[in-house]
N, C-alpha and C positions, 0 to 999 in steps of 0.2 A: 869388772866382773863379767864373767862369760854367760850369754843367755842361755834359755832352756834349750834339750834339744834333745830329740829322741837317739841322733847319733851315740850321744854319749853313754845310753843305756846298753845293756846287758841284750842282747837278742831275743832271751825269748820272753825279758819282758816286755819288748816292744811288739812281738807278735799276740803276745798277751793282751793290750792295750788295743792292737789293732782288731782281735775278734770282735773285742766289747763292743768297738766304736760299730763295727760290720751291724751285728745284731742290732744295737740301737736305731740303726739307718734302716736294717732292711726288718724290722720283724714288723712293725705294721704293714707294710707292703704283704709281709711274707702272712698274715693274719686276715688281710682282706684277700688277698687272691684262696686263701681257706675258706671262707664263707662263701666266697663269689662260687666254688666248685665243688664245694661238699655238699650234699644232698642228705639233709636231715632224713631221719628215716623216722616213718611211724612212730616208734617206740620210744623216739628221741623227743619228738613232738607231743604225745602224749604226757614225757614226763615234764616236758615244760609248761604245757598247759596245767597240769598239776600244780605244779610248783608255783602258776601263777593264781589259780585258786587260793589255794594256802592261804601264799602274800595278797592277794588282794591287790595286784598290780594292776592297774587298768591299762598300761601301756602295755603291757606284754597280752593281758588278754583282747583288746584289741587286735593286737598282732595275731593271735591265735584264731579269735572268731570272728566269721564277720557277721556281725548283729544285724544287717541289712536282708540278706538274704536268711539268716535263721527268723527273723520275724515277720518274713513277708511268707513263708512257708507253714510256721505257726498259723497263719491269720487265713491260710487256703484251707488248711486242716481244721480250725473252725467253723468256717464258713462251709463246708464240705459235709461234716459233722451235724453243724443245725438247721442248713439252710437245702440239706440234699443236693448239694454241689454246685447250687445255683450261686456264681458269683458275680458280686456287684464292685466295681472298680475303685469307686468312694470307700464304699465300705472294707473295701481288702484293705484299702489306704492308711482307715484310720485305724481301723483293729492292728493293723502290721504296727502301727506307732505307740499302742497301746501299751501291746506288749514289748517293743523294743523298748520306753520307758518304764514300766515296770522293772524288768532287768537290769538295767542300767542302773536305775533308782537300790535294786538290792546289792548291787555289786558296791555301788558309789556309798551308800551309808556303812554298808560294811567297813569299806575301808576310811574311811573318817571317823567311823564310832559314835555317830552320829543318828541314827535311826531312830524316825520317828515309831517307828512300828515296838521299837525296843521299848523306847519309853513311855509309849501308850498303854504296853502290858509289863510294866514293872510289878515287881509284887509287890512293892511298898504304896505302890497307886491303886491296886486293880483287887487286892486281895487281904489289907487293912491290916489287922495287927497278927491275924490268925496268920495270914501269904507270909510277914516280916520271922515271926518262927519258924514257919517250914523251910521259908529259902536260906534261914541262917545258916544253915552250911554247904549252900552252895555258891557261898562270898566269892571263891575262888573261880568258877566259871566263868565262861564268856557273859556278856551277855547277852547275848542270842538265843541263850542256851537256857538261861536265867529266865528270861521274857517267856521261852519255850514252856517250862516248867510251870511259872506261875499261871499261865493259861491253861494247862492241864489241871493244875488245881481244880482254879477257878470251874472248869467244864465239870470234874468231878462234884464239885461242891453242888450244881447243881441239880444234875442228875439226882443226887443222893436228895437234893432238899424235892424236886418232882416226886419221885417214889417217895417218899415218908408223908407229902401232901402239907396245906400248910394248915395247920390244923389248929392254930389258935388266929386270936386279935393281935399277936403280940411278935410275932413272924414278917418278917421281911419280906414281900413278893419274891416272886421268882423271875431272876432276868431274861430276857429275851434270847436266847443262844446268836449269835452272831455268824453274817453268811462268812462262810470260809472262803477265806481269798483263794486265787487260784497256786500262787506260792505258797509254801510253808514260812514264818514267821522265821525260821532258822535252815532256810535253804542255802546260803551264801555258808554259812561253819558246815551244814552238811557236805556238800563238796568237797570244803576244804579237807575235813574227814573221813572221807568216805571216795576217795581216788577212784580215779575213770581207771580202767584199766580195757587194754585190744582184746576184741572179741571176734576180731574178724578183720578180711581188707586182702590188700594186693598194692600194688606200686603206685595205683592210681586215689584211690579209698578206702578208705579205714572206718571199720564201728568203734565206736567206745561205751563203753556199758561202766551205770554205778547204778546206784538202789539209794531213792528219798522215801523218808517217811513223812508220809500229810497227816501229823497229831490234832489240826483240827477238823481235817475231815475226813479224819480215821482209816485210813488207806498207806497202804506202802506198794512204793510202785520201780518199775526201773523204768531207767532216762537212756535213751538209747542217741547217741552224738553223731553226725556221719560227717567225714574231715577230708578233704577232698585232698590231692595235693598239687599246689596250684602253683605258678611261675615264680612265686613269691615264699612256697612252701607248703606245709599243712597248712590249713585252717580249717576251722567247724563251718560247714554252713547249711546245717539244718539237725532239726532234730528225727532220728529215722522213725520212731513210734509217736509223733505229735497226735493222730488221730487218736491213737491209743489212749493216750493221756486223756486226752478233752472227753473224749467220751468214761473216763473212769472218774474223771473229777466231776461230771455231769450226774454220773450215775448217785455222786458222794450226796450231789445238792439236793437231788432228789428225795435222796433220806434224810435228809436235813432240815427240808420243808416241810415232810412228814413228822419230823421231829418236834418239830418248832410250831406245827396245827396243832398238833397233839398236845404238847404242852402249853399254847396259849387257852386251848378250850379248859383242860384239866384245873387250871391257875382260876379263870372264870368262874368254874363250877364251887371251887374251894371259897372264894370272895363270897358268893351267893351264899352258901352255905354258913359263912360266918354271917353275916349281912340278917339272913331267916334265923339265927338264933338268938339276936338279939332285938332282936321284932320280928317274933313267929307270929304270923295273924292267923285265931282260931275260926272267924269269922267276920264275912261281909256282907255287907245289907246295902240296897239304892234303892230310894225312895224318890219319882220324877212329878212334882205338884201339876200336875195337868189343866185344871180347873179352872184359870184364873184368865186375867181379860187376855187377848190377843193381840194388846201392844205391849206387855209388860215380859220382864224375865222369867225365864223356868227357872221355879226352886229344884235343886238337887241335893238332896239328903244323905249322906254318905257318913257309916259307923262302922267303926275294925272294933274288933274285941281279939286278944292275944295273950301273949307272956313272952317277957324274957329270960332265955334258958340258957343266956350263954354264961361267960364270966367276968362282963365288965359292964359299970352304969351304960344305957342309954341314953345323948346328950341327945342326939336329933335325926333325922331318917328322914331320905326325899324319895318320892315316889309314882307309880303311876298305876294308875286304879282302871284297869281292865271295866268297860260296862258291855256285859251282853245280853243281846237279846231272847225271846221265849225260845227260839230254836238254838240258841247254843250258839251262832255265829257274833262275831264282836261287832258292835255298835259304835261305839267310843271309846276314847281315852283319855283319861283328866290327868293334871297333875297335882298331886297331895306332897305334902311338906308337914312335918312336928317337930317342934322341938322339947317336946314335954319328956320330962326327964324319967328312965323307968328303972329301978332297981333291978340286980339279978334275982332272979326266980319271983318278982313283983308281976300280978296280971296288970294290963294295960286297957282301957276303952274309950275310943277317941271319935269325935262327930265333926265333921265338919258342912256346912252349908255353902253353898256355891249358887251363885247367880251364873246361868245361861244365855246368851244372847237368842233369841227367838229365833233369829233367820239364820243361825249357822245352820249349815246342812247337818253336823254331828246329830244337833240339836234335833230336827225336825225328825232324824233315825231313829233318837230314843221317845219320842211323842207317839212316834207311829208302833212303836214296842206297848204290846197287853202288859208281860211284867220283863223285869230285868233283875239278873245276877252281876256278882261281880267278884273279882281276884284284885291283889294288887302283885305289881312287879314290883320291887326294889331297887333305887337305882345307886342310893349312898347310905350308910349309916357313922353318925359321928360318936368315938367310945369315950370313956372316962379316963381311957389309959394316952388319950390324944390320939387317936388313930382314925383316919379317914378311912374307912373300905368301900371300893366302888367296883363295877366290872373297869376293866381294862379296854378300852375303844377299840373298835377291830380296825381305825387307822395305824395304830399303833402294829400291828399284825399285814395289816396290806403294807405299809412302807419299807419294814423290813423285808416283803418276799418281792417287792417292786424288780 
Protein backbone atom coordinates (compact mmCIF):
# COMPACT_ATOMS: atom_id res chain seq x y z
CA UNK A 1 0.00 0.00 0.00
CA UNK A 2 1.32 3.38 -1.17
CA UNK A 3 1.62 5.99 1.69
CA UNK A 4 -0.13 9.42 1.90
CA UNK A 5 0.99 12.09 -0.12
CA UNK A 6 -0.03 15.34 -1.15
CA UNK A 7 1.53 14.55 -4.64
CA UNK A 8 -1.29 12.43 -5.42
CA UNK A 9 -3.82 15.08 -4.78
CA UNK A 10 -5.77 17.37 -7.13
CA UNK A 11 -3.83 20.97 -7.03
CA UNK A 12 -5.93 23.02 -5.73
CA UNK A 13 -6.75 20.95 -3.09
CA UNK A 14 -3.33 20.96 -1.99
CA UNK A 15 -3.12 24.75 -2.27
CA UNK A 16 -6.25 24.53 -0.23
CA UNK A 17 -4.68 22.56 2.49
CA UNK A 18 -1.68 24.55 2.26
CA UNK A 19 -3.65 28.26 3.10
CA UNK A 20 -5.08 26.43 6.22
CA UNK A 21 -1.92 25.22 7.37
CA UNK A 22 -0.38 29.25 6.50
CA UNK A 23 -3.22 30.77 8.78
CA UNK A 24 -2.81 28.37 11.52
CA UNK A 25 1.07 29.20 11.65
CA UNK A 26 0.81 32.60 11.11
CA UNK A 27 -2.40 34.18 12.55
CA UNK A 28 -1.23 34.47 16.03
CA UNK A 29 1.79 35.89 15.01
CA UNK A 30 -0.31 37.86 12.55
CA UNK A 31 -2.98 38.81 15.88
CA UNK A 32 -0.10 39.90 18.27
CA UNK A 33 1.80 42.07 15.88
CA UNK A 34 -2.17 43.75 15.73
CA UNK A 35 -2.26 44.50 19.30
CA UNK A 36 1.50 45.21 19.49
CA UNK A 37 0.44 48.20 16.71
CA UNK A 38 -2.99 49.10 16.96
CA UNK A 39 -3.64 51.93 19.16
CA UNK A 40 -6.86 51.55 20.86
CA UNK A 41 -8.68 54.72 20.58
CA UNK A 42 -10.67 56.47 23.31
CA UNK A 43 -14.00 55.32 22.24
CA UNK A 44 -12.73 51.80 21.96
CA UNK A 45 -11.37 52.03 25.66
CA UNK A 46 -14.36 53.47 26.91
CA UNK A 47 -16.52 50.82 25.59
CA UNK A 48 -14.39 48.21 27.18
CA UNK A 49 -14.21 49.74 30.37
CA UNK A 50 -17.99 49.51 30.10
CA UNK A 51 -18.24 46.28 29.26
CA UNK A 52 -16.07 45.54 32.01
CA UNK A 53 -18.47 47.20 34.45
CA UNK A 54 -21.21 45.21 33.24
CA UNK A 55 -19.26 41.91 33.84
CA UNK A 56 -17.87 42.79 36.75
CA UNK A 57 -14.44 41.61 35.40
CA UNK A 58 -11.61 42.55 37.75
CA UNK A 59 -9.03 41.62 35.34
CA UNK A 60 -10.00 43.91 32.72
CA UNK A 61 -10.94 46.69 35.08
CA UNK A 62 -7.78 46.52 36.51
CA UNK A 63 -6.45 46.79 33.20
CA UNK A 64 -8.47 49.69 32.62
CA UNK A 65 -8.05 51.76 36.05
CA UNK A 66 -5.39 52.19 37.94
CA UNK A 67 -6.75 52.26 41.49
CA UNK A 68 -3.40 53.54 42.87
CA UNK A 69 -3.31 56.68 41.49
CA UNK A 70 -7.27 57.18 41.30
CA UNK A 71 -7.13 56.80 45.17
CA UNK A 72 -4.22 58.58 46.21
CA UNK A 73 -5.96 61.75 44.24
CA UNK A 74 -9.42 60.92 45.91
CA UNK A 75 -7.49 61.24 49.32
CA UNK A 76 -5.62 64.81 48.09
CA UNK A 77 -9.24 65.98 47.15
CA UNK A 78 -10.25 65.17 50.63
CA UNK A 79 -7.74 66.22 52.56
CA UNK A 80 -7.89 69.44 50.39
CA UNK A 81 -11.63 69.80 51.03
CA UNK A 82 -11.36 69.41 55.11
CA UNK A 83 -8.19 70.09 55.93
CA UNK A 84 -7.72 73.54 53.67
CA UNK A 85 -5.04 71.84 51.71
CA UNK A 86 -2.97 71.13 54.51
CA UNK A 87 -1.59 67.67 53.68
CA UNK A 88 -0.15 65.13 55.92
CA UNK A 89 1.74 62.22 54.32
CA UNK A 90 0.43 59.44 56.86
CA UNK A 91 -2.59 60.50 56.46
CA UNK A 92 -2.75 60.87 52.53
CA UNK A 93 -1.51 57.32 53.06
CA UNK A 94 -4.21 55.87 54.90
CA UNK A 95 -7.17 57.69 53.47
CA UNK A 96 -5.69 56.73 49.66
CA UNK A 97 -6.03 52.90 51.15
CA UNK A 98 -9.39 53.60 52.45
CA UNK A 99 -10.77 54.40 49.68
CA UNK A 100 -8.89 52.07 47.26
CA UNK A 101 -10.58 49.39 49.65
CA UNK A 102 -13.70 50.46 49.79
CA UNK A 103 -13.77 50.19 45.75
CA UNK A 104 -12.30 47.30 45.44
CA UNK A 105 -14.43 45.88 48.32
CA UNK A 106 -17.71 47.11 45.94
CA UNK A 107 -16.38 45.83 42.82
CA UNK A 108 -15.24 42.49 44.45
CA UNK A 109 -18.72 41.69 46.25
CA UNK A 110 -20.33 42.53 43.19
CA UNK A 111 -18.85 40.20 41.25
CA UNK A 112 -19.18 37.22 43.71
CA UNK A 113 -22.60 38.08 44.81
CA UNK A 114 -21.57 38.21 47.91
CA UNK A 115 -22.12 41.61 49.71
CA UNK A 116 -22.24 42.15 52.85
CA UNK A 117 -23.91 45.37 52.38
CA UNK A 118 -26.71 43.40 50.38
CA UNK A 119 -27.41 41.37 52.87
CA UNK A 120 -27.35 43.61 55.73
CA UNK A 121 -30.28 45.52 54.08
CA UNK A 122 -32.33 42.63 52.69
CA UNK A 123 -35.87 43.31 53.19
CA UNK A 124 -36.54 40.06 54.51
CA UNK A 125 -33.96 41.19 57.50
CA UNK A 126 -34.27 44.99 57.68
CA UNK A 127 -38.11 45.52 56.94
CA UNK A 128 -40.00 42.23 58.49
CA UNK A 129 -43.10 41.10 56.96
CA UNK A 130 -44.45 44.61 55.76
CA UNK A 131 -40.42 44.96 53.46
CA UNK A 132 -41.35 40.67 52.47
CA UNK A 133 -44.77 42.32 50.51
CA UNK A 134 -43.55 45.29 49.09
CA UNK A 135 -40.32 43.72 47.62
CA UNK A 136 -42.52 40.65 46.37
CA UNK A 137 -42.32 41.78 43.13
CA UNK A 138 -39.16 42.71 42.83
CA UNK A 139 -38.01 38.75 43.08
CA UNK A 140 -36.56 39.46 39.67
CA UNK A 141 -33.99 42.30 40.46
CA UNK A 142 -30.61 42.29 41.15
CA UNK A 143 -29.90 42.47 44.42
CA UNK A 144 -28.39 45.55 44.76
CA UNK A 145 -31.22 46.93 43.49
CA UNK A 146 -33.46 44.88 45.89
CA UNK A 147 -31.09 46.00 48.96
CA UNK A 148 -31.52 49.53 47.23
CA UNK A 149 -35.26 49.48 47.59
CA UNK A 150 -35.75 47.99 50.95
CA UNK A 151 -33.66 50.82 52.33
CA UNK A 152 -35.85 53.38 50.83
CA UNK A 153 -38.63 51.78 52.36
CA UNK A 154 -37.19 51.53 55.32
CA UNK A 155 -36.00 55.51 55.23
CA UNK A 156 -39.69 56.31 54.18
CA UNK A 157 -41.10 54.25 56.88
CA UNK A 158 -39.53 56.49 59.09
CA UNK A 159 -39.78 59.75 58.22
CA UNK A 160 -43.67 59.05 57.79
CA UNK A 161 -43.46 57.41 61.53
CA UNK A 162 -41.24 61.18 62.78
CA UNK A 163 -44.09 63.33 61.17
CA UNK A 164 -47.13 61.36 62.68
CA UNK A 165 -44.93 61.39 66.10
CA UNK A 166 -45.30 58.44 68.33
CA UNK A 167 -48.08 59.00 69.98
CA UNK A 168 -49.08 56.11 71.95
CA UNK A 169 -47.36 53.39 74.65
CA UNK A 170 -47.95 50.94 72.01
CA UNK A 171 -45.50 52.39 69.09
CA UNK A 172 -42.22 51.14 68.32
CA UNK A 173 -39.44 53.92 68.83
CA UNK A 174 -38.21 55.51 65.90
CA UNK A 175 -34.76 54.26 64.48
CA UNK A 176 -31.71 56.20 64.35
CA UNK A 177 -31.35 57.10 60.59
CA UNK A 178 -28.05 55.78 59.62
CA UNK A 179 -24.74 57.84 58.50
CA UNK A 180 -24.73 57.38 54.64
CA UNK A 181 -21.73 55.80 53.37
CA UNK A 182 -19.85 57.53 51.05
CA UNK A 183 -20.89 54.97 48.15
CA UNK A 184 -24.34 54.15 47.29
CA UNK A 185 -25.40 50.71 48.34
CA UNK A 186 -25.86 49.94 44.49
CA UNK A 187 -23.17 51.97 42.92
CA UNK A 188 -21.38 48.77 41.29
CA UNK A 189 -25.24 48.02 39.06
CA UNK A 190 -25.29 51.74 38.61
CA UNK A 191 -22.35 51.72 36.38
CA UNK A 192 -23.14 48.81 34.99
CA UNK A 193 -26.25 50.66 33.93
CA UNK A 194 -25.73 53.79 33.55
CA UNK A 195 -22.37 53.71 30.81
CA UNK A 196 -19.57 56.33 31.06
CA UNK A 197 -19.82 57.66 27.86
CA UNK A 198 -16.65 60.74 26.06
CA UNK A 199 -17.35 64.08 27.04
CA UNK A 200 -14.30 65.41 26.12
CA UNK A 201 -10.32 64.53 25.41
CA UNK A 202 -7.65 64.55 22.50
CA UNK A 203 -4.98 61.72 21.87
CA UNK A 204 -3.48 62.17 24.99
CA UNK A 205 -6.85 62.46 27.64
CA UNK A 206 -10.09 61.65 27.65
CA UNK A 207 -13.20 62.65 30.20
CA UNK A 208 -15.82 60.25 30.76
CA UNK A 209 -19.03 61.37 32.38
CA UNK A 210 -22.12 59.08 34.02
CA UNK A 211 -24.73 60.34 36.69
CA UNK A 212 -25.01 58.14 40.24
CA UNK A 213 -27.80 58.54 42.41
CA UNK A 214 -26.96 58.70 46.34
CA UNK A 215 -30.71 57.26 47.68
CA UNK A 216 -29.39 57.48 51.04
CA UNK A 217 -28.13 60.73 51.07
CA UNK A 218 -30.42 61.94 48.69
CA UNK A 219 -28.33 63.54 46.05
CA UNK A 220 -27.72 62.64 42.45
CA UNK A 221 -24.61 63.68 41.19
CA UNK A 222 -22.23 63.14 38.02
CA UNK A 223 -18.80 61.19 38.29
CA UNK A 224 -16.49 62.72 35.95
CA UNK A 225 -13.35 59.77 35.03
CA UNK A 226 -10.12 61.29 33.53
CA UNK A 227 -8.26 58.30 31.39
CA UNK A 228 -4.92 59.21 30.41
CA UNK A 229 -3.47 57.18 27.47
CA UNK A 230 -0.55 55.57 28.68
CA UNK A 231 2.27 53.13 27.09
CA UNK A 232 0.13 50.35 28.03
CA UNK A 233 -3.14 52.25 26.70
CA UNK A 234 -6.14 54.08 28.20
CA UNK A 235 -6.53 53.73 31.71
CA UNK A 236 -8.52 55.82 34.43
CA UNK A 237 -6.48 57.43 36.79
CA UNK A 238 -8.27 59.96 38.59
CA UNK A 239 -11.41 61.16 39.14
CA UNK A 240 -11.61 64.85 37.40
CA UNK A 241 -14.62 66.27 39.87
CA UNK A 242 -13.25 64.37 43.35
CA UNK A 243 -13.51 67.74 45.03
CA UNK A 244 -16.74 68.26 43.82
CA UNK A 245 -17.98 65.07 45.19
CA UNK A 246 -16.56 65.17 48.74
CA UNK A 247 -17.75 68.39 49.18
CA UNK A 248 -21.48 67.46 47.92
CA UNK A 249 -21.46 64.22 49.93
CA UNK A 250 -20.32 66.59 52.93
CA UNK A 251 -22.76 69.11 52.30
CA UNK A 252 -25.54 65.50 52.21
CA UNK A 253 -23.96 64.65 56.03
CA UNK A 254 -24.52 67.91 57.02
CA UNK A 255 -28.36 67.50 56.61
CA UNK A 256 -28.24 64.42 57.98
CA UNK A 257 -26.97 65.26 61.26
CA UNK A 258 -29.55 67.92 61.30
CA UNK A 259 -31.78 65.34 60.42
CA UNK A 260 -30.83 62.79 62.84
CA UNK A 261 -30.62 66.06 66.06
CA UNK A 262 -33.86 66.87 65.01
CA UNK A 263 -35.28 63.63 65.19
CA UNK A 264 -33.45 62.26 68.20
CA UNK A 265 -34.84 65.40 70.33
CA UNK A 266 -38.40 65.02 68.72
CA UNK A 267 -38.42 60.99 69.64
CA UNK A 268 -37.31 62.20 73.41
CA UNK A 269 -39.92 64.87 73.68
CA UNK A 270 -42.64 62.09 72.44
CA UNK A 271 -41.12 59.32 75.34
CA UNK A 272 -41.53 62.27 77.90
CA UNK A 273 -44.68 62.95 76.84
CA UNK A 274 -46.03 59.42 77.04
CA UNK A 275 -43.81 58.90 80.43
CA UNK A 276 -46.11 62.54 82.06
CA UNK A 277 -49.33 60.72 81.09
CA UNK A 278 -49.17 58.11 82.79
CA UNK A 279 -47.72 59.74 85.93
CA UNK A 280 -48.87 63.34 85.43
CA UNK A 281 -47.68 64.89 89.06
CA UNK A 282 -50.31 67.58 90.02
CA UNK A 283 -48.27 68.40 92.93
CA UNK A 284 -45.13 68.49 95.08
CA UNK A 285 -44.30 69.28 98.53
CA UNK A 286 -40.39 68.82 100.56
CA UNK A 287 -40.51 68.98 103.90
CA UNK A 288 -36.46 69.19 105.31
CA UNK A 289 -36.79 68.26 109.55
CA UNK A 290 -34.23 70.59 110.66
CA UNK A 291 -34.68 70.51 114.43
CA UNK A 292 -32.99 67.54 115.41
CA UNK A 293 -29.53 66.65 117.09
CA UNK A 294 -26.39 67.36 114.98
CA UNK A 295 -25.08 63.98 114.66
CA UNK A 296 -28.21 62.40 113.47
CA UNK A 297 -29.88 62.28 109.60
CA UNK A 298 -32.06 64.89 108.08
CA UNK A 299 -35.53 63.81 107.63
CA UNK A 300 -36.68 64.45 104.03
CA UNK A 301 -40.42 64.36 103.41
CA UNK A 302 -41.31 64.18 99.91
CA UNK A 303 -45.42 63.75 98.62
CA UNK A 304 -46.44 63.83 94.60
CA UNK A 305 -50.09 63.90 94.23
CA UNK A 306 -51.16 63.21 90.22
CA UNK A 307 -53.42 61.12 87.88
CA UNK A 308 -52.98 58.90 85.20
CA UNK A 309 -54.41 60.07 81.89
CA UNK A 310 -52.92 57.94 79.66
CA UNK A 311 -54.24 54.45 78.35
CA UNK A 312 -52.57 51.79 80.02
CA UNK A 313 -52.10 50.33 84.04
CA UNK A 314 -49.20 52.01 85.72
CA UNK A 315 -46.71 49.22 86.98
CA UNK A 316 -43.68 51.46 88.17
CA UNK A 317 -41.98 54.85 87.50
CA UNK A 318 -38.08 55.84 88.36
CA UNK A 319 -37.32 59.32 89.08
CA UNK A 320 -35.71 62.34 90.05
CA UNK A 321 -37.17 65.02 92.33
CA UNK A 322 -35.72 68.44 91.47
CA UNK A 323 -35.33 70.30 95.23
CA UNK A 324 -35.05 74.01 95.14
CA UNK A 325 -34.46 76.65 96.95
CA UNK A 326 -36.41 80.20 98.14
CA UNK A 327 -34.83 81.87 95.01
CA UNK A 328 -35.79 79.39 92.58
CA UNK A 329 -32.15 78.05 91.87
CA UNK A 330 -31.75 74.11 92.33
CA UNK A 331 -30.37 72.86 95.56
CA UNK A 332 -30.65 69.04 95.09
CA UNK A 333 -31.45 66.05 93.41
CA UNK A 334 -32.85 62.90 94.95
CA UNK A 335 -33.85 59.82 93.41
CA UNK A 336 -37.62 58.44 93.84
CA UNK A 337 -38.71 54.93 92.47
CA UNK A 338 -42.75 53.37 92.90
CA UNK A 339 -43.97 50.74 92.08
CA UNK A 340 -47.46 51.28 93.15
CA UNK A 341 -49.79 50.28 90.54
CA UNK A 342 -52.23 53.10 89.15
CA UNK A 343 -55.20 52.74 86.95
CA UNK A 344 -56.10 54.75 83.84
CA UNK A 345 -57.70 57.90 84.73
CA UNK A 346 -57.13 56.69 88.77
CA UNK A 347 -55.64 59.79 90.92
CA UNK A 348 -52.36 58.73 92.55
CA UNK A 349 -50.56 60.10 96.12
CA UNK A 350 -47.41 58.87 97.07
CA UNK A 351 -44.86 59.91 100.32
CA UNK A 352 -41.87 58.85 100.69
CA UNK A 353 -39.31 59.58 103.67
CA UNK A 354 -35.56 59.70 103.02
CA UNK A 355 -32.76 59.73 105.43
CA UNK A 356 -29.89 62.43 104.47
CA UNK A 357 -26.58 62.04 105.53
CA UNK A 358 -25.67 65.36 107.52
CA UNK A 359 -22.20 66.11 105.98
CA UNK A 360 -23.25 65.80 102.27
CA UNK A 361 -22.79 69.11 100.93
CA UNK A 362 -26.36 68.58 98.89
CA UNK A 363 -27.44 68.16 102.38
CA UNK A 364 -25.94 71.23 104.24
CA UNK A 365 -27.50 73.45 100.77
CA UNK A 366 -30.94 72.40 101.64
CA UNK A 367 -30.42 73.18 105.63
CA UNK A 368 -29.24 76.43 104.75
CA UNK A 369 -32.73 76.81 102.31
CA UNK A 370 -35.66 79.00 104.62
CA UNK A 371 -38.17 76.94 102.30
CA UNK A 372 -37.92 74.70 99.40
CA UNK A 373 -40.08 73.61 96.22
CA UNK A 374 -39.90 70.93 94.14
CA UNK A 375 -40.56 69.23 90.42
CA UNK A 376 -39.87 65.73 89.67
CA UNK A 377 -38.14 64.62 86.28
CA UNK A 378 -39.02 61.22 84.87
CA UNK A 379 -36.56 59.02 83.95
CA UNK A 380 -38.76 55.45 83.26
CA UNK A 381 -42.17 54.38 83.35
CA UNK A 382 -43.03 50.65 83.34
CA UNK A 383 -46.86 49.95 81.46
CA UNK A 384 -49.38 47.05 81.75
CA UNK A 385 -49.08 46.53 78.07
CA UNK A 386 -45.12 45.51 78.95
CA UNK A 387 -43.51 48.51 77.80
CA UNK A 388 -40.55 50.18 79.19
CA UNK A 389 -40.50 53.98 78.20
CA UNK A 390 -37.47 55.93 79.04
CA UNK A 391 -35.54 58.90 77.30
CA UNK A 392 -33.10 57.56 74.86
CA UNK A 393 -29.26 58.39 76.10
CA UNK A 394 -27.59 61.11 74.13
CA UNK A 395 -24.56 58.31 73.98
CA UNK A 396 -26.69 56.75 71.82
CA UNK A 397 -26.88 60.25 69.54
CA UNK A 398 -23.08 61.08 70.16
CA UNK A 399 -21.88 57.70 68.70
CA UNK A 400 -23.72 57.64 65.85
CA UNK A 401 -22.56 61.52 64.86
CA UNK A 402 -18.85 60.35 66.12
Amino acid sequence: MSGFSLRNMPRKRRVGIGLVAFFLVAAPSLFFLYRAFHHESLEEATAALNAALAARDMEQLNRYIDFNMLSLGFADAILEVKNSGKRDGDERRAISEAVQKELLAAFRSEASGESEKEQAASPEQEEGAAGKEEAAGSKDLPKEVRAAIAKALQRERAKKAAAQGWDDATSKPVPLEQRPAFLPDDFVWQLAHSPFYVTGGDDSLGLLTTTVRHGDAGYETPIRLAMHNTSNGWRVIGVANARELVRTHDKALDTWRERVVTGFRAENRRRLDIMHKHYQVLSCKAFLAKNLGAESDVPLVITLEGVNIGRYKLMSAGMSCMLYGQDGSLAASVPLNTTKIVEPGDPFSQLWQLELPRDLEQTRRLLAEPSLSCSVKLSAVSLSNGRMIHERPQSDLDKLLR
